[in-house]
N, C-alpha and C positions, 0 to 999 in steps of 0.2 A: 532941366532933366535931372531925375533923383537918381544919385548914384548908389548903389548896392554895395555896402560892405560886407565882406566875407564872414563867416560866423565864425572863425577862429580869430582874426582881428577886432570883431566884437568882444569874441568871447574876452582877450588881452585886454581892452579897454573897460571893461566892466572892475567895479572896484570891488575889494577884498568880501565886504560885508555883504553885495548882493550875489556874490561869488558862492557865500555860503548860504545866503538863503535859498540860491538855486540847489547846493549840493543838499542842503538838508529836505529841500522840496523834491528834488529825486527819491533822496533815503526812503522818506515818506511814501511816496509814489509805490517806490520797488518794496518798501514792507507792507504796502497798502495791499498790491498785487499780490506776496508771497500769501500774507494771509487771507486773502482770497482764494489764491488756487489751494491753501490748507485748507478752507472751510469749503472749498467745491470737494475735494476728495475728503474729507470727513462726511460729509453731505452723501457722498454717493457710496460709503465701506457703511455709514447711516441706513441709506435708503435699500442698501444692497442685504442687509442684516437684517433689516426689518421686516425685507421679504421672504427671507430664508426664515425668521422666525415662525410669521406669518403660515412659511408654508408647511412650517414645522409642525404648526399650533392645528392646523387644517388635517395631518397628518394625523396627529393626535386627535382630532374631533372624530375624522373616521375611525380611527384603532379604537377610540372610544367608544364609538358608537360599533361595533363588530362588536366588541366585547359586552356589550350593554345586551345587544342581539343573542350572544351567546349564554347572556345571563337570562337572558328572558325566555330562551332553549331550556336552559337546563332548570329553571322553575318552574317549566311547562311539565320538563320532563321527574321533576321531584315531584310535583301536585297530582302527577299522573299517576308514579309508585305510590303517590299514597293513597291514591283512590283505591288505586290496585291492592294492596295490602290491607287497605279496610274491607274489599270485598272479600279477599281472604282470609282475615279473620273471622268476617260473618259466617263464611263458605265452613269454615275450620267449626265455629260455634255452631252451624249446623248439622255437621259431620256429629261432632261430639253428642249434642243432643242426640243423634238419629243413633251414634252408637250406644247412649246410654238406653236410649228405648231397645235396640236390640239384646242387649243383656238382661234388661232384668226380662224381656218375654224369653231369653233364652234359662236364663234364672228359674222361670218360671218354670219353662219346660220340663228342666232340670227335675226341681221339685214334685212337676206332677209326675214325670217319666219311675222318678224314685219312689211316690207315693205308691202307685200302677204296679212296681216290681217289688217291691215289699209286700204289696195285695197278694199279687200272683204267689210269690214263694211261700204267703201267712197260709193261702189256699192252698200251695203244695205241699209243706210241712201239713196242716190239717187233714188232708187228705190218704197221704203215705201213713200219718198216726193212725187215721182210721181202717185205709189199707192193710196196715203192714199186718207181717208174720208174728204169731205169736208160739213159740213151742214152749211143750211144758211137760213136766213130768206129769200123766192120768194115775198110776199106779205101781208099787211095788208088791211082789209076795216072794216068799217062801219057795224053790221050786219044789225040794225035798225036806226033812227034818234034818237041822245039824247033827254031824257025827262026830264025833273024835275019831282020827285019820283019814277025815275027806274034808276038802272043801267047800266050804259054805257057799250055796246057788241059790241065786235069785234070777226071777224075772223081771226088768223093767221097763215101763212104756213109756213111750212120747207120742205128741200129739199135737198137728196145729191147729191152732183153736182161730187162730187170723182169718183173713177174708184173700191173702194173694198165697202164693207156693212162698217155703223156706227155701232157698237154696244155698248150696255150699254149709251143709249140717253137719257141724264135727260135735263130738262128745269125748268126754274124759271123765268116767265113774271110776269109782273105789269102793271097795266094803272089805270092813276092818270090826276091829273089837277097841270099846275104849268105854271110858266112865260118865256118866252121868248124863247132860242131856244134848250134849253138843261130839260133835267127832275127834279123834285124838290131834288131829293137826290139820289143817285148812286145806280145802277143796286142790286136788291139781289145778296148777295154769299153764303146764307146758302143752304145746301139740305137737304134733310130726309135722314135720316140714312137708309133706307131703299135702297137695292141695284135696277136700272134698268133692267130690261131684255128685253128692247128696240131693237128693228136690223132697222135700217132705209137702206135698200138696194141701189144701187147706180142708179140715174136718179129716187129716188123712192119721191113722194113729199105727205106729210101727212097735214091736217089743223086741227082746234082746238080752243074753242071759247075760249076768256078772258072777263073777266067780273070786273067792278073798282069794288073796295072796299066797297064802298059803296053809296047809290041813291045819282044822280045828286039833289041840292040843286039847288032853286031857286037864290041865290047870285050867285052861281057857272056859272048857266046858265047867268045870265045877264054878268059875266066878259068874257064867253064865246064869248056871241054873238059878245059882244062889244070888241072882241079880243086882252085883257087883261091876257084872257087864253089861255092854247091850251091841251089837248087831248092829253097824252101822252101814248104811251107801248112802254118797254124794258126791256129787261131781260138775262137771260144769259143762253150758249147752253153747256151740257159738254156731252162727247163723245168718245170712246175709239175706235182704229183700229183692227186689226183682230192679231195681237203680243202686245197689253196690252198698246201700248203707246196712253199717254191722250192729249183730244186738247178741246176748248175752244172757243165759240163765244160769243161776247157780241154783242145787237143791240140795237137800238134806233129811234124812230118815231114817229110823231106827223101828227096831223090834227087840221083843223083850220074851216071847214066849217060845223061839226056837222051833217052832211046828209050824204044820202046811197047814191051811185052809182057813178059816174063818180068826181063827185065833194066831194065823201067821201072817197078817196083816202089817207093815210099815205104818209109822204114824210122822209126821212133821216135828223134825226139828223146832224150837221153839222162834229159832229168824226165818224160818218155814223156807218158800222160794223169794228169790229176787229175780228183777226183771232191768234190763238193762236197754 
């Protein structure tokens, strides 16, 4: 019968050298195990990393892919403004076009509307020319012979020779004494403030006395006879048409023989009448 010794009296009996081939075959053992269980838990801070990476990387494929979505949104929506904004420029170029056709036909308009009113007014100037009033002096005479200490009298006539009535006829005559063939000093041009209501009708002929300034003077009569002088009237016609537009006659006349009748005749100044 095999007898059993105890493992601490074995272990006592065992010598020095396998003493330490067990203690060093332990060491072995327990650093065989340590770095086992360091490579299971590296293995699994490993395997645990790899899947957080993993689900990191996944995380980032979708962010990635949303954002790739979102890029493909907004190149949908760029390609779209600019379809949009090509139509609108066409839209824009055909505006233009369409408004440059509207101007030159409004251009045009323009010009025939101008043409048309230029006609019209070349027809209404023509027409008021051939209308209009004309007054003029017909005739001057003598009414009595000059005296020395009365005043020199004449009669003078006007007359429209136009095709519409004068209206608004004012006059402003003089007769005076002066030398040679023109009158001593230039027609009046002042009037009374006073408005006319004159209508001198057309073929219509009115007369009217004038009287000088003042009695023939015995000097005056000798430079007279002695035709040194002459017997002047002239004055001036103002006169409006039947649309407001104003006209103007100036005239002038002399006598030389001092007597009534055929021989007491006015004869024309040499700028005779104007017509204004």
């Amino acid at each position: 019968m095999t007898h059993k010794m105890p493992l601490l009296q074995r272990w006592k009996q065992t010598s020095l050298p396998n003493k330490l081939m067990i203690g060093a075959s332990l060491l072995m053992a327990f650093g065989t195990l340590f770095y086992a269980a360091v490579a299971v838990f590296q293995y699994r801070m490993m395997r645990e990393q790899a899947e957080t990476t993993k689900a990191q990387l996944k995380a980032m494929q979708e962010q990635s892919s949303t954002i790739q979505g979102q890029l493909n949104v907004m190149q949908d929506q760029a390609n779209s403004m600019r379809d949009s904004v090509s139509q609108q420029r066409k839209s824009v170029g055909q505006t233009e076009t369409l408004i440059d056709q509207q101007q030159e036909a409004l251009s045009y308009g323009q010009r025939s509307a101008l043409a048309s009113e230029q006609g019209v007014r070349q027809g209404r100037d023509a027409l008021r020319l051939e209308q209009r009033p004309i007054v003029t002096v017909t005739w001057m005479r003598l009414k009595s012979d000059v005296k020395v200490g009365e005043k020199a009298t004449i009669i003078i006539a006007i007359k429209n020779t136009g095709r519409t009535p004068a209206i608004k006829t004012r006059w402003l005559r003089t007769l005076g004494f002066g030398r040679g063939q023109e009158p001593p000093f230039v027609p009046p041009m002042v009037f009374d403030e006073q408005p006319s209501l004159a209508v001198l009708s057309p073929e219509v002929e009115i007369s009217n006395e004038l009287l000088s300034d003042h009695p023939v003077t015995s000097d005056e009569m000798e430079r007279l006879v002695a035709e040194h002088y002459r017997l002047f009237a002239w004055g001036t016609l103002t006169y409006e048409d039947l649309f407001g537009r104003k006209y103007k006659t100036e005239f002038c006349a002399f006598n030389r023989t001092l007597k009534t009748g055929e021989t007491g005749k006015f004869f024309a100044c040499p700028r005779g009448e104007t017509f204004e």
